[in-house]
C-alpha positions in Angstrom: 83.8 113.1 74.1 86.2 114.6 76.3 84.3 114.4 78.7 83.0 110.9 78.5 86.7 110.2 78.7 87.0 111.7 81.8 84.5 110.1 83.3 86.1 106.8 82.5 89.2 107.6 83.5 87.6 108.8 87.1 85.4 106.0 87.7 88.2 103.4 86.3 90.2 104.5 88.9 87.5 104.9 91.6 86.1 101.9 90.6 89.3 99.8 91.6 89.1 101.7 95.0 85.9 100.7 95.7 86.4 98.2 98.0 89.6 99.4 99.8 87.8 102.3 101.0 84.2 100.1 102.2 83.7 100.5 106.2 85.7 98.2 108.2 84.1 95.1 108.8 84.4 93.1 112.4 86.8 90.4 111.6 84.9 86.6 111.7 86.3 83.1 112.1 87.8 81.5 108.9 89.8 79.1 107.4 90.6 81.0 104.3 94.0 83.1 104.4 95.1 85.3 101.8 98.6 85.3 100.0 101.3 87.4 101.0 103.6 88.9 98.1 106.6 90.4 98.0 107.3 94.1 96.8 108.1 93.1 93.7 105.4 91.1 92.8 103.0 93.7 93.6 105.1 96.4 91.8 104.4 93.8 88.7 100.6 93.6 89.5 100.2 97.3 89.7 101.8 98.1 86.2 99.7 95.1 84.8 96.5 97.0 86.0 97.6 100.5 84.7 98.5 98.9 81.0 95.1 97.5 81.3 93.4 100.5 82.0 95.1 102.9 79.3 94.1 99.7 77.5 90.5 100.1 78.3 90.8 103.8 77.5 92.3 103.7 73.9 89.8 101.0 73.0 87.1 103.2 74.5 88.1 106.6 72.8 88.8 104.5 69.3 85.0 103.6 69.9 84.5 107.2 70.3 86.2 108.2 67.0 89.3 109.6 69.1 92.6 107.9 67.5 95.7 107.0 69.9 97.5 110.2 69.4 94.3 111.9 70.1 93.8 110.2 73.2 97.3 111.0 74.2 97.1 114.6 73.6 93.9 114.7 76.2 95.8 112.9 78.5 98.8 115.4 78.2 96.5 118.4 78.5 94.8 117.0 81.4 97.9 116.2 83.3 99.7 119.6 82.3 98.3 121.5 84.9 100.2 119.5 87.6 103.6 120.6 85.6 104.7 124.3 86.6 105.4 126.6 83.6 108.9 127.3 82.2 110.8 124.0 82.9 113.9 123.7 81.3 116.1 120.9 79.4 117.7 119.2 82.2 115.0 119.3 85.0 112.1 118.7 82.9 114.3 115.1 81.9 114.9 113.8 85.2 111.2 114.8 85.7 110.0 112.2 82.8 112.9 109.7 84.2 111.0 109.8 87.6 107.7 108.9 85.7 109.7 106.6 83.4 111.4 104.5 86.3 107.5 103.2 87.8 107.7 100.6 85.5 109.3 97.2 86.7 112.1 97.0 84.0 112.8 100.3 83.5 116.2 101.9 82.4 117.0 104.9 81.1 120.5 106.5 79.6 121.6 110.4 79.7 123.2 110.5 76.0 124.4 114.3 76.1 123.6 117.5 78.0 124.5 121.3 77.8 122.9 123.9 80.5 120.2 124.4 77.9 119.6 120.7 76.2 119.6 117.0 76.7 119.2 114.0 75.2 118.2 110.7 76.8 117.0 107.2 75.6 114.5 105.6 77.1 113.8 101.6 76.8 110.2 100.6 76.8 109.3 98.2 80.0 105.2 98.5 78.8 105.8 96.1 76.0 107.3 92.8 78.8 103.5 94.0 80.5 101.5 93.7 77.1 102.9 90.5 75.9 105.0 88.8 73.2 101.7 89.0 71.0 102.5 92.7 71.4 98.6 93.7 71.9 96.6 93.8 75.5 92.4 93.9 74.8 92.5 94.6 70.8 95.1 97.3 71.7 98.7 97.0 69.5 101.6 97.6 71.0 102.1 100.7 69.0 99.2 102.5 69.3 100.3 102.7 73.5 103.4 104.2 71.9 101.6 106.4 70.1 99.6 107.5 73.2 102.4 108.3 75.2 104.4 110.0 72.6 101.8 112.7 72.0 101.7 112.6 76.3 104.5 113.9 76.5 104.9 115.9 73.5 102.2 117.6 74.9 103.5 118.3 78.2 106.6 119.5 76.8 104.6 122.3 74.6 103.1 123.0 78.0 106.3 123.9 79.9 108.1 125.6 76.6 110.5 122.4 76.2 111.2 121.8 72.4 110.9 118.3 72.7 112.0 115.8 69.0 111.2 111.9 69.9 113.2 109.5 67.6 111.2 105.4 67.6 114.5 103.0 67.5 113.9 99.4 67.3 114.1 98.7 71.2 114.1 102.0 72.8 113.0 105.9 72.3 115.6 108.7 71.6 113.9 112.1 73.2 116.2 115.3 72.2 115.1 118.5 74.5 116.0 122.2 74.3 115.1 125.0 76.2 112.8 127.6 74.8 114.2 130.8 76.2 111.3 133.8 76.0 107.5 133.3 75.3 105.4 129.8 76.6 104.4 129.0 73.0 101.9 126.5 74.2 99.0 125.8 72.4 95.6 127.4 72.6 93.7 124.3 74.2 96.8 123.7 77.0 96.5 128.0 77.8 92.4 127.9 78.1 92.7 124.6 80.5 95.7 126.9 82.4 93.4 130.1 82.5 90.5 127.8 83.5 92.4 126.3 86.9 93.5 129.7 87.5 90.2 130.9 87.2 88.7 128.4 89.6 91.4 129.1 92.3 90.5 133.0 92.5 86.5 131.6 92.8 87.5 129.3 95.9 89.8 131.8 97.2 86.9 134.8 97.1 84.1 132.0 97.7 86.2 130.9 101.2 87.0 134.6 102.2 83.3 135.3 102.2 82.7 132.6 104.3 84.8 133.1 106.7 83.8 136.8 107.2 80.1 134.8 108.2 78.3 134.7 105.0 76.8 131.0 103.8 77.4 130.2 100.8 74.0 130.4 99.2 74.3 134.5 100.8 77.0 134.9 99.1 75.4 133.6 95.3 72.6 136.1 96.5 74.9 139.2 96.9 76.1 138.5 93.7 73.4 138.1 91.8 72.3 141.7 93.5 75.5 142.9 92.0 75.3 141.3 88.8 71.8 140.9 87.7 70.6 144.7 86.8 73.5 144.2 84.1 71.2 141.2 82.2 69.3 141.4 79.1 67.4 138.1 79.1 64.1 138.0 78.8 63.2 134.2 77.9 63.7 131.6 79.9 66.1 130.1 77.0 68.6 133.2 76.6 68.7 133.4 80.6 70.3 129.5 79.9 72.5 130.4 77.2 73.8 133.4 79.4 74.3 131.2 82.4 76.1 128.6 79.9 78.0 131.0 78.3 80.1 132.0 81.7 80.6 128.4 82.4 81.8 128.1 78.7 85.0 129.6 80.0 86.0 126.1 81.4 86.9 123.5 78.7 85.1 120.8 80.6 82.1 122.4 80.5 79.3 119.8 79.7 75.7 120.5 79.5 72.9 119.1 77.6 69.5 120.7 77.0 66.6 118.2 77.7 63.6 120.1 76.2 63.4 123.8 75.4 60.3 126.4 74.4 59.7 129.6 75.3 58.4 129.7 78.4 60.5 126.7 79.9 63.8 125.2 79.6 65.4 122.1 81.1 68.9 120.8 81.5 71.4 119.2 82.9 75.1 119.7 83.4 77.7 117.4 84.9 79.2 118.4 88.3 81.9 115.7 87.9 84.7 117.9 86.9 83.4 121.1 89.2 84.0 117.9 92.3 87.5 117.0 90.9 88.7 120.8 90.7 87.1 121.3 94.6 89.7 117.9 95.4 92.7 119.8 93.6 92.3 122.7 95.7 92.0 121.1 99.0 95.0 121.4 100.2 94.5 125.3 99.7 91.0 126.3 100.7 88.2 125.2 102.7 85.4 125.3 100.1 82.9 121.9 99.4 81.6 120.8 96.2 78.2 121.8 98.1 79.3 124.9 98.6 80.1 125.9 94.9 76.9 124.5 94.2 74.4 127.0 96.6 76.4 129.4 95.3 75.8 129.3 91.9 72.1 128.1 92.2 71.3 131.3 94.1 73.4 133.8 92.0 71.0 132.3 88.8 67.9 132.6 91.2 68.9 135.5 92.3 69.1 136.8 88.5 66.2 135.2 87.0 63.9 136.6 90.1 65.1 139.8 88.9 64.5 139.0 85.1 60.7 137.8 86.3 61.7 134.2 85.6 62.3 131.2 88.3 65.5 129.1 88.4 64.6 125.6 90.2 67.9 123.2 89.9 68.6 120.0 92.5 71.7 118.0 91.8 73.0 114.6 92.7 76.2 112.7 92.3 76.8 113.4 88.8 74.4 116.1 87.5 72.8 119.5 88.1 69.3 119.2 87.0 68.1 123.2 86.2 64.5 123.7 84.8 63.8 127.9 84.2 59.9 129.3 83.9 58.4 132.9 83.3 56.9 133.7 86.7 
């Protein structure tokens, strides 16, 4: 579901790009002229789009059995890897301030401090956006509350920030303290962590390679040399599972088995998250989502030619089709 949620979130977003980013068309004679608006307006337009979109995405997760403090706990984890570890009190506030103060309407008010706590109240501009009906698209006013209180809860668990959030009638009350010593974050927030990590060192190693003048399909192939004498797989379905099981270390892992026997397998996993962690390392290395792509397809040929089997896989925008035979 995860997953699923993801993908909205992505093509939501994506979709209301769509047209900004078409190819420039040549400019023809009319008489219709577009609206200018001011700063302002705008600024309102663009919150009433993003209420409407976490909107669309708590009424597509409660479709999904996800509640709103479910929702908001994905969102928090999904986020948390933007936030460096061991924040404290004071800068992690002025940090939520920063987000707090996009909405039009926005105010916020330091109650107390000490070097290691803080306390401040925020008001809630989302609620002028949703309406005096107080719901937006079958969505309640609370449960976007609820969304963004396990948010940031979340984060706050991330960056070892003991974080207490008290509802008043017109605002929110959130009372931080520093959590000297170990990150106790929670065991989903440390496996996405280790995953990004992971996914770094791969780029890093992948884009070293190349630059010494391997491709990246030579370089799958060298590993599989390397690696494949050390598998035990002798169907075409355990070759899979072994395959999966290494992607398993990635939380977004998503793959679904087509049809299975055992001489033949066929899947398909999504490459939509693999694309979105080649984008977050951009500005780092010079590796392609087609590029991670040859690379694994020839370290799992490599392998199964070795484990007298034959990996065939072709991907397009979303999905890595793979289909594994005994030679």
């Amino acid at each position: 579901m995860t997953k699923t949620l993801l993908a909205l979130s992505v093509g939501l977003t994506l979709g209301s790009l769509a047209l900004t980013c078409a190819g420039p068309i040549a400019a023809q004679q009319s008489d219709l002229e577009l609206p200018e608006y001011t700063t302002e307006q705008r600024w309102q337009r663009l919150a009433g789009e993003a209420v409407w979109w976490q909107a669309a995405m708590l009424e597509f997760g409660k479709q999904h059995d996800m509640t709103p403090e479910e929702i908001g706990t994905w969102v928090g984890e999904y986020f948390s890897e933007g936030w460096l570890s061991g924040q404290e009190a004071a800068p992690f506030a002025v940090a939520l301030n920063r987000n707090h103060m996009s909405w039009p309407g926005a105010s916020s008010e330091v109650l107390s401090s000490t070097p290691t706590t803080a306390q401040v109240r925020f008001n809630r501009p989302w609620e002028d956006v949703v309406g005096p009906d107080r719901q937006l698209g079958g969505v309640a006013a609370s449960e976007f509350q609820t969304m963004f209180r396990a948010l940031n809860l979340t984060l706050a668990d991330w960056v070892g920030i003991e974080m207490t959030w008290d509802e008043q009638e017109d605002y929110s009350v959130l009372s931080l303290r520093t959590e000297y010593g170990p990150i106790e974050a929670s065991n989903d927030i440390r496996w996405a962590r280790g995953a990004y990590l992971s996914w770094l060192n791969f780029f890093q190693v992948l884009e070293l390679r190349m630059q010494s003048g391997m491709t990246a399909r030579e370089v799958g192939l060298a590993d599989g040399e390397l690696y494949g004498p050390g598998w035990n797989a002798p169907t075409p379905w355990r070759l899979f599972r072994g395959m999966l099981w290494n992607q398993l270390g990635d939380p977004n892992t998503d793959c679904e088995v087509l049809s299975a026997s055992p001489t033949e397998v066929r899947a398909r996993c999504s490459i939509t998250y693999t694309g979105q962690r080649v984008s977050q390392s951009a500005g780092y290395f010079d590796v392609t989502l087609e590029d991670v792509l040859e690379s694994g397809q020839a370290f799992a040929e490599s392998v199964a030619e070795q484990l007298g089997m034959r990996w065939e896989e072709s991907w397009d925008d979303e999905y890595r089709t793979i289909r594994i035979t005994i030679r």
